[in-house]
N, C-alpha and C positions, 0 to 999 in steps of 0.2 A: 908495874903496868896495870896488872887487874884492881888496883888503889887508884890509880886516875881515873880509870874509866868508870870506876863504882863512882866518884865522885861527882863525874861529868854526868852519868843517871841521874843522881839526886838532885842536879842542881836542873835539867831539865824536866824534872818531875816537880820542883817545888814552880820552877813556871809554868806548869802547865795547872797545877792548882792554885796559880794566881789566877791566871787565866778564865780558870772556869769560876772562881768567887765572883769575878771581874761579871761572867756575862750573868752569874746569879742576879748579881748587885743590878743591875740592867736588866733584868726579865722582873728582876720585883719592884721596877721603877715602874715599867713599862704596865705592869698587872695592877697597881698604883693609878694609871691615869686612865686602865681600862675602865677599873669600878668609877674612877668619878664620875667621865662618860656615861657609866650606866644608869648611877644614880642622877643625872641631869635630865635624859633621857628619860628614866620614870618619871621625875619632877616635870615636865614639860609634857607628857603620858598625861599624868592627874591633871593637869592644867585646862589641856585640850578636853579632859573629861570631866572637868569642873564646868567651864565655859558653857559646851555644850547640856548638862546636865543643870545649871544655872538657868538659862536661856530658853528651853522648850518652852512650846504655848502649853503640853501639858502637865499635870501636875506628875512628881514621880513620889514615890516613898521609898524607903529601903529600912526593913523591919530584920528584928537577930531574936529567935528563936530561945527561949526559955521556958525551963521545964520541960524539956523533951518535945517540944511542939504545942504544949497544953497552953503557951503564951507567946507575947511578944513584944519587946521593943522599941520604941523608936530611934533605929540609926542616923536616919537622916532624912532630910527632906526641902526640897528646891524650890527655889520662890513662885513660881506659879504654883504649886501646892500652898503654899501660906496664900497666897491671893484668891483660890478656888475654896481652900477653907476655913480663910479667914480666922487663921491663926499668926502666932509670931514664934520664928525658931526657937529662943530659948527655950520659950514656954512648952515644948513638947519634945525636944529630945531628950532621951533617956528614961521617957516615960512609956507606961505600959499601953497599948494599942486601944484597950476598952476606957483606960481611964480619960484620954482626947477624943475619942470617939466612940462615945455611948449606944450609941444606935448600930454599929457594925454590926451585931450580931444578928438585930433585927433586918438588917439587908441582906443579910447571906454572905456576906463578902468574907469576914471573919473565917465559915467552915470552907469558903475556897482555897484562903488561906492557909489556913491546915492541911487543905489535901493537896494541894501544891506542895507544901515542905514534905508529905509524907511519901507521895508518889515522883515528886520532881518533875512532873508532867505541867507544862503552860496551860491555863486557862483562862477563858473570858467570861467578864462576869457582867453579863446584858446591862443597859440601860433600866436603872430603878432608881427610885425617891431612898434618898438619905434624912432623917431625921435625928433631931434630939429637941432639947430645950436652946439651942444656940441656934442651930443653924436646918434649914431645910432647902433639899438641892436635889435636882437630878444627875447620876453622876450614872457613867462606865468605866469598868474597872479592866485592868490586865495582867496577869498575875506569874510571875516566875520563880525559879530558885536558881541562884548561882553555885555554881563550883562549891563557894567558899560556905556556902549555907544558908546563907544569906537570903531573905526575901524581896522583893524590887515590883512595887505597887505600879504602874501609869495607869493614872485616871484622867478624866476630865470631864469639865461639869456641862453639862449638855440642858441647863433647864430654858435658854433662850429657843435652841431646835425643839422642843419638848413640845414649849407653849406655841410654840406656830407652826404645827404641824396641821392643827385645823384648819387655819389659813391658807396655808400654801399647799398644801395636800401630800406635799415632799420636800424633803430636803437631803443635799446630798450626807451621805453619812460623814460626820467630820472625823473618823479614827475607823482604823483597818487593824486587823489583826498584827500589833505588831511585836511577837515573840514569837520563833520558830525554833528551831531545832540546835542554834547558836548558843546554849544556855550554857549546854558543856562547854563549849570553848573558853568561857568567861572567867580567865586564870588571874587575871592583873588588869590593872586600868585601862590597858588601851583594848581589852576586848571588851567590857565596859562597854568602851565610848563607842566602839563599832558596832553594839545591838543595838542601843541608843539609837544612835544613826541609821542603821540602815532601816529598823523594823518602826521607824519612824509614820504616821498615816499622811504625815504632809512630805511634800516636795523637798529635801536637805542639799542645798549644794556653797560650797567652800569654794572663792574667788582668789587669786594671787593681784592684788592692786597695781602692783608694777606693770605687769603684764594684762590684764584681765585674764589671762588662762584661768581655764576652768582646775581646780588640782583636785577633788573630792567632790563625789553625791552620791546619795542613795538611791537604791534600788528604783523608788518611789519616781525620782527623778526621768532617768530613763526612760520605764515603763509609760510615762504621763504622757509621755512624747514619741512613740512608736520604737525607742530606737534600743540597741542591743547596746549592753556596757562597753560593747571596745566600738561600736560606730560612735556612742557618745563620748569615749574620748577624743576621740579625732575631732569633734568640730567647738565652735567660740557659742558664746550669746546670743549675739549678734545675728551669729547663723539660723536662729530661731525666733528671737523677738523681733516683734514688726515695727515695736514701736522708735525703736533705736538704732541707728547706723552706729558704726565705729565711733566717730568723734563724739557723739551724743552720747555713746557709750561711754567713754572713760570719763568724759564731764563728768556723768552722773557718780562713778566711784568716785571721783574726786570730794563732790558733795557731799555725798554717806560719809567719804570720809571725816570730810571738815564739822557735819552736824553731829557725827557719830550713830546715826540710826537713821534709817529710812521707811514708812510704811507707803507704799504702792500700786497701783494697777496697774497689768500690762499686758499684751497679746501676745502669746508665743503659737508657732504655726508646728505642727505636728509633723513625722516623717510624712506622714499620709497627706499632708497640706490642710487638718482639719486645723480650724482657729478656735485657739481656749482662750478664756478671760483667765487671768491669775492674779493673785495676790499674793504680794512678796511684802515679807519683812524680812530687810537687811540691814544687819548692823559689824559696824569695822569691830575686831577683835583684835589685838598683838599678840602673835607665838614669838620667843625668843627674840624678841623688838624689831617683829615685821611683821607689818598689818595686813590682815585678811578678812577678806568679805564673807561673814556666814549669811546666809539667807533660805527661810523658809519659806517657802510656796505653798498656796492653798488654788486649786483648782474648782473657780467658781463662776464657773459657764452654766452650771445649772440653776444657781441662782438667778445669775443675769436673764437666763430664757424666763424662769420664775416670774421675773421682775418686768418683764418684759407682755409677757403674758397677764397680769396683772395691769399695767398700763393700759393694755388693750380693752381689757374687760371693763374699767374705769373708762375710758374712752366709749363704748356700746354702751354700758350706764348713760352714761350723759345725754346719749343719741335718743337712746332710748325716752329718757325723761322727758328729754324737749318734745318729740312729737308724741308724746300720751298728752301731755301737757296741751298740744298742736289741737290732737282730734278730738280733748274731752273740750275746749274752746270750738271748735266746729260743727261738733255733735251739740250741743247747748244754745248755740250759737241759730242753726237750721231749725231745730225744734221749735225753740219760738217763733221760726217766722212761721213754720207750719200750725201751730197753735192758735197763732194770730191770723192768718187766714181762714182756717178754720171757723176758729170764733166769731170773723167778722161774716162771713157769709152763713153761718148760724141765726145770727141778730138779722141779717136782713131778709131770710127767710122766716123768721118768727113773724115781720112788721107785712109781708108780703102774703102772707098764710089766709087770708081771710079777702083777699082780694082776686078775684076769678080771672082780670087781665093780667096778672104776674105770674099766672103758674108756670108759664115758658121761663121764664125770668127765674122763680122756682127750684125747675128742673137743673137749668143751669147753674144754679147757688148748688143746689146735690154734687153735680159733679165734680164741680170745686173741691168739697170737701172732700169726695172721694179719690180724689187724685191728689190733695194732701195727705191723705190716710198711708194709699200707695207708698207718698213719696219718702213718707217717715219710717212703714216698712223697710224700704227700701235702704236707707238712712243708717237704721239699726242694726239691717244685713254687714253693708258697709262698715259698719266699727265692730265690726267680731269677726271680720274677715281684718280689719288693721290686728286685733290682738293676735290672730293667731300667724299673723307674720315673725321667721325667728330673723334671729340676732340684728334685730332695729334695721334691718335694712328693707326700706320703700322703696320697691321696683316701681321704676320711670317706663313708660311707655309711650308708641307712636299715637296722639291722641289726634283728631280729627276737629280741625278747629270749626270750621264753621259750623258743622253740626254742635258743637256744644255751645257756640252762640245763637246760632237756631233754637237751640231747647230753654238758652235762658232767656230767651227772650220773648218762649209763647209763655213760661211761668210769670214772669211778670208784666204779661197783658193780662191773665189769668189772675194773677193778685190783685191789680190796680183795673179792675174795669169799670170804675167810678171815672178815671181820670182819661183825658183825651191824650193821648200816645203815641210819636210818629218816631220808629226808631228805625233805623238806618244803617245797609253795611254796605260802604264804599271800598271793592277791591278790585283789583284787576285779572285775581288768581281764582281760577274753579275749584281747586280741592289747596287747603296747603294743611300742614303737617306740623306740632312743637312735639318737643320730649318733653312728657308730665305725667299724668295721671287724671285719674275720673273727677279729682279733688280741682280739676279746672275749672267745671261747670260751679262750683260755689265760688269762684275768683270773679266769674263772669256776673253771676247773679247777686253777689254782695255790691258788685258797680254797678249795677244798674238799678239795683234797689235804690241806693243811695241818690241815684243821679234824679231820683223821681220823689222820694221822700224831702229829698231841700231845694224843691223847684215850685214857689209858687205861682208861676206861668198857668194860665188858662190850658195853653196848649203846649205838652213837653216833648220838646224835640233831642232828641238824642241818634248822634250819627258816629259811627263806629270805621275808622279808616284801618285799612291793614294793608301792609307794605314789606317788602324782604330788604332786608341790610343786611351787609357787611362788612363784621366790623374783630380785628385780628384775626384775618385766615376763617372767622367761620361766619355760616350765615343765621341768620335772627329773623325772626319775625315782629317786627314792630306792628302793635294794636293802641291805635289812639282810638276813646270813647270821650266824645266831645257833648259835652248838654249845653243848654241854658238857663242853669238853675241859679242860684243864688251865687254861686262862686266861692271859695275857701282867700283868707287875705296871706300873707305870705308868711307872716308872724304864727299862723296854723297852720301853714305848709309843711314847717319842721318838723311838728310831732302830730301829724295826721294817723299817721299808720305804728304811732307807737301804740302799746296797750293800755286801756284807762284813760284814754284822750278826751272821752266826753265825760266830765264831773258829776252832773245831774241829768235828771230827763228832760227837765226844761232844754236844758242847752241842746244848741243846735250842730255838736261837734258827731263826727260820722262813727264814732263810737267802737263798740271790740270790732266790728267787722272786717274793715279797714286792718284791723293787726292781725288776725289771720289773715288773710287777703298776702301781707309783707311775709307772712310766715309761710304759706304754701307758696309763691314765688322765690322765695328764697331755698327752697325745697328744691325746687325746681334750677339752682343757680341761673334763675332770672334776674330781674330786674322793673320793679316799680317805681314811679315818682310822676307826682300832680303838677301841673302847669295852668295857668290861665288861659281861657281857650281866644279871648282878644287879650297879646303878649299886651298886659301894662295896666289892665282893667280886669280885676277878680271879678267884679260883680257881674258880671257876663259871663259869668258862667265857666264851669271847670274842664281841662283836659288831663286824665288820666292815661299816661303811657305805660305800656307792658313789653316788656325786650324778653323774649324767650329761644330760646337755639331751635332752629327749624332742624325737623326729623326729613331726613332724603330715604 
């Protein structure tokens, strides 16, 4: 009996060390398909931090320490690094840090270098000139040490922001401190890819194409946009860019997709409702054969104000040019007639000086000239009060019409008191009103000069009608000055009030005056233009129309 049951032991003990080889044979199947998993897992790790590390706008390096710190290698180095220093991989891995780059040492960057690997503390190594016999660049540098000992450069070349700083007076800074305190954590590739990422100075965010969900960004990201990392999981794109609804939305991944890269502008509105300009570059990537959208952002609203701010200043340039341009042609323009007045009542008081019945006649030539003297005073006040106007802007004022037809019209009975002169103001109104400036009285007095200079009539009649119209919603002051001078044919109608119209001084055309004349009218968003005063017959003499917005 105690023979069976020994037996019936054994034979349940060798089953139970079938048993247990059995779940052996099975846990080291299983331990078997754990590692492979792990090693795909790292494979797919390096991949995501190949990509990313491939792909940044800036340059990175990664340097391995030799001779205790006193050197250094080149471990590796990512293609905007070959593009910013215009190097080719081969040619510089595994080589020594001074032998590719000669001038490190002369930059400083070199002893950051060492003291980075000696204290393990991140530093930043400012915006300087990189030199050698190759290449000359403004670069900043950012300097860490990994876990593994490892050094990890990010630079980029900054000599475009450099040179146009004088320009634009600012620009935003293109790179933010990006190593912090994550250095330790940096065990294996995927914390790698995660300083990378996060301590990044531009916007990082990773798209799922199927979906558009958002499934990764960086800090950068976030913070750009008001919002805390768990509000910005919660919302889409969409949620933020102005420029794109849904549909528009997935078209566009569609497209990235199909071109494989995209570079663009967009508007994304902030928690706070502010709107930024950004620029994105996004390009399709495949993890494990499904595509995803990385895309970097740059936050360049300060530009655009920049830019913007810029146009405007160009725009006052121009304003400005045109009316210096305006008043040294009016000042030039004035002076001579005062010169010639002058002059002429000089000579007729030299011819009159010795004749005892003209000294009344005399006196009167004095005054003349003194009231040009005055007027050119006056003239000269006038263009130092245009300079010290700021940013080109010519205040319009309520100017008082008929008084300044009043005044041009005793200046040139006062000019011309050789010639016989009936001039005329037919209106119906006792006071009326344009918006302009003092610069009206030369609009006045260059047409009436004219209307008397190409008239040779014994006797020159010139009659000045003014009338109120209304013409879209506002009212205007219509001023017709009708002579019977000579008349303009219609073939000189065109370019009357252009500038340079009259060739020589023979010619009988109405010359610069007439273009200032269109230029201070047009100041004024008025309106000039010449008619025949009988419609159909020039030679009867001209009718000059003036449309100006009446001041209430």
């Amino acid at each position: 009996m105690c023979l069976n049951e020994l037996k019936e032991d054994l034979n349940n003990l060798i089953k139970k060390t079938r048993n247990i080889n059995s779940c052996i044979g099975l846990f080291e199947e299983k331990l078997k398909d754990e590692n492979i998993l792990v090693e795909k897992s790292i494979i797919e790790s390096e991949k995501v931090f190949r990509e990313l590390f491939d792909n940044m706008s800036s340059g990175v390096a990664v340097y391995e320490s030799i001779k205790d710190g006193k050197d250094f290698l080149i471990k590796d180095f990512n293609k905007a690094g070959e593009e910013i220093s215009k190097l080719n991989h081969k040619e510089i891995i595994g080589k020594k840090i001074g032998e590719v780059f000669p001038g490190i040492k002369e930059l400083g960057l070199f002893d950051v270098i060492q003291r980075v690997w000696n204290t393990e503390k991140s530093e930043h190594h400012p915006i300087s000139q990189y030199k050698d016999e190759r290449v000359t660049s403004w670069v900043e540098n950012y300097v860490y040490k990994l876990p593994s000992g490892l050094i990890v450069v990010i630079f980029d070349d900054v000599s475009e922001q450099r040179e146009s700083e004088d320009k634009l007076k600012q620009l935003n800074k293109e790179l933010e401190k990006r190593v912090l305190e994550r250095a330790t954590e940096l065990n294996d590739s995927e914390n790698k890819y995660r300083v990378l990422f996060e301590q990044a100075g531009d916007m990082i965010i990773v798209l799922d194409t199927e979906n558009g969900e958002i499934i990764d960004f960086n800090d950068k990201m976030h913070e750009t946009l008001g919002y805390t990392r768990e509000e910005f999981n919660k919302i889409r794109v969409p949620d933020f860019d102005m420029m794109e609804e849904d549909e528009d939305y997935k078209a566009h991944i569609e497209l990235i997709i199909k071109k494989g890269s995209d570079l663009f502008e967009s508007k994304y509105r902030t928690k706070l409702g502010e709107i930024k300009d950004i620029l994105i570059n996004a390009k399709a990537i495949k993890i494990k054969e499904k595509t995803y959208l990385h895309s970097i952002m740059r936050d360049i609203t300060g530009l655009k104000e920049l830019d913007e701010r810029l146009k405007e200043s160009e725009e006052k340039y121009r304003k400005t040019y045109y009316q210096a341009n305006l008043y040294r042609d009016i000042f030039a323009h004035d002076i001579n007639n005062i010169l010639q007045n002058i002059n002429s009542s000089a000579e007729l008081s030299s011819l009159y000086l010795n004749n005892p019945e003209k000294l009344h006649t005399i006196s009167e030539l004095y005054e003349i000239i003194h009231e040009q003297v005055a007027r050119g005073i006056k003239l000269i006040k006038n263009v130092r009060k245009i300079n010290e106007i700021d940013d080109s802007e010519i205040e319009l004022e309520k100017i008082d019409t008929l008084k300044s037809l009043d005044n041009a019209i005793e200046f040139l009975k006062s000019s011309f008191q050789a010639r016989n002169l009936d001039v005329k103001i037919k209106t119906q109104e006792k006071k009326v009103f344009v918006i302009a400036n003092n610069l009206l009285l030369d609009v006045f007095e260059n047409i009436l000069i004219n209307a008397v200079r190409h008239n040779n009539s014994t006797s020159i009649e010139i009659i000045i009608e003014i009338k109120k119209e209304n013409l879209d919603s506002k009212n205007y002051l219509r001023m017709e000055f009708n002579d019977n001078g000579l008349g303009i044919s219609d073939y000189r109608k065109k370019s009357i009030f252009e500038k340079g119209a009259r060739k020589s001084q023979r010619s009988k055309g109405m010359g610069l005056g007439l273009s200032l004349v269109k230029k201070i009218i047009d100041s004024y968003q008025g309106e000039i233009w010449v008619e025949d005063r009988i419609k159909g017959d020039y030679k009867q003499g001209c009718k000059f129309v003036i449309l100006l917005e009446e001041a209430l």
